[in-house]
C-alpha positions, 0 to 999 in steps of 0.5 A, a space after each residue: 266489011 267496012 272500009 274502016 272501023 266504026 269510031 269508038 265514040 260512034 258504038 260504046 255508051 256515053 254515059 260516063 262521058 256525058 257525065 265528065 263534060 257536065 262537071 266541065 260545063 259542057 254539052 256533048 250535043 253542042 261540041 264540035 265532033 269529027 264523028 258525032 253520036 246519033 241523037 238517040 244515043 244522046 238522049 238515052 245516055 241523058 235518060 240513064 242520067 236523070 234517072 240515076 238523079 246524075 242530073 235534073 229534069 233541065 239536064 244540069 248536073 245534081 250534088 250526087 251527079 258531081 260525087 257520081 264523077 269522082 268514082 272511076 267507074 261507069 255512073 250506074 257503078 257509083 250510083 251504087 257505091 254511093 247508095 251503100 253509104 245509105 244503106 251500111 253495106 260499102 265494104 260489100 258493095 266495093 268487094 263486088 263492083 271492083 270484079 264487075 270493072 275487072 277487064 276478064 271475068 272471075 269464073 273461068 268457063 273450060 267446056 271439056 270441065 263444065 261438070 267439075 266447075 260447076 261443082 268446085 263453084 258450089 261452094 261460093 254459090 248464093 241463093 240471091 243470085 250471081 252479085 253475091 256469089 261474087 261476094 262469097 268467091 271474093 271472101 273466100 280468096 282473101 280467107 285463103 289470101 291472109 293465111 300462111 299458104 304464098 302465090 303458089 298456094 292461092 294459085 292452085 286453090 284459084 285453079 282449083 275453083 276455077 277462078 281467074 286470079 288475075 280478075 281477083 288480082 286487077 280488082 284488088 287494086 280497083 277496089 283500093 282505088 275505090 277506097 281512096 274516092 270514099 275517103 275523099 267523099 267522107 264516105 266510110 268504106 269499113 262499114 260492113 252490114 254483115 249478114 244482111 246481104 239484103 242491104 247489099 241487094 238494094 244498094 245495088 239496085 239503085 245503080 242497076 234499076 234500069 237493068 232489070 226485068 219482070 217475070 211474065 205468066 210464060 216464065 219469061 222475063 220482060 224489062 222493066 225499061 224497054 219491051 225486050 223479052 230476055 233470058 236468064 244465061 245458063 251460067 246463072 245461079 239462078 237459071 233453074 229458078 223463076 224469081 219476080 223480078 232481077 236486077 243484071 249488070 250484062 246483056 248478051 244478044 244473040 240472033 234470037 234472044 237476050 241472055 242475061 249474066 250476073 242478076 240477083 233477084 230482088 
């Protein structure tokens, strides 16, 4: 083992924090680093940007790059809130971002009950893929939420389903906060475009535009940016479909392939 752990700046995305330092005038390259990030990451981190329209082609920071940092999320995240104002769908996109910046996930995952949660999530599932299954189990607890049942009602309806409250609790309170940078974005977080979820999906794919990954003629799927070859993980609802093309929000390696989680077809 290493003599002492890697540097958090040396192993997570630098994305969001390229970003902050632009809205301060700064150039992560050019400070002066006790451990600096090699250039690659640099630049991938500058590439997500551009391509996010966060900053130009001479790496200034854009209009929607300053509105992209008000948002306590990671830019690809508020790329798609703000595109929502677009596209009248906010309330939706909030609802299922808000789980996705949760620090544990929504469905909880026991092996000794796999069958009976799959069966207790049909419910919530939606044939477009995992966001808006999200959406429906998020629904469905605010449903529950604004009847008459107390904490001991919504707990055991959670068990039941096999959902995580306390996801549902810590993204409530995201999703809050969220509403409070709309308000000061003049972006209208109330606007819903209720059933045309297809809205939602577009919304989503201007954050996500870099995590996505073409059907190839052998039933696998290829990124779009980047020649991995990846795999949709068994825990998606669409597992056992072949779609054209998926936009993810996760990336799991293992030593022999890429799963993907949470992907909506597009």
């Amino acid at each position: 083992m290493a003599l002492a752990p890697e540097p958090e700046i040396m192993r997570c995305s630098l994305t969001s924090s390229i970003l902050q330092l632009k809205c301060l005038n700064q150039n992560l390259e050019e400070l002066d680093l006790m451990d600096m990030p090699d250039v690659e990451s640099i630049a991938s981190s500058l590439k997500s940007l551009w391509l996010l329209d966060a900053i130009n082609a001479s790496k200034e920071l854009t209009p929607l790059g300053r509105q992209m940092a008000f948002f306590p999320l990671e830019p690809a995240h508020a790329r798609s809130v703000i595109a929502s104002k677009e596209h009248g769908c906010t309330l939706e996109v909030l609802d299922i971002i808000s789980v996705l910046s949760a620090s544990s996930k929504l469905f909880v995952d026991i092996t000794e009950q796999r069958d009976a949660a799959a069966e207790a999530r049909r419910m919530f599932r939606h044939a477009s893929g995992d966001h808006l299954t999200i959406l429906n189990a998020v629904r469905a607890y605010e449903e529950i939420a604004s009847g008459n049942g107390g904490k001991a009602t919504r707990r055991e309806w959670c068990r039941k389903h096999f959902l995580n409250e306390r996801t549902l609790l810590e993204a409530a309170e995201i999703r809050n906060q969220l509403r409070h940078t709309c308000v000061r974005l003049n972006i209208d977080w109330k606007v819903s475009c209720r059933d045309k979820e297809e809205l939602v999906v577009r919304s989503l794919a201007y954050g996500l535009a870099q995590n996505s990954a073409f059907l190839q003629p052998d039933g696998s799927y290829k990124q779009t940016m980047g020649q991995s070859v990846v795999k949709i993980h068994p825990g998606s609802v669409l597992c056992d479909k072949k779609v054209p093309a998926i936009i993810y929000d996760e990336l799991v390696s293992d030593a022999y392939l890429s799963l993907i989680s949470k992907l909506t077809s597009v």
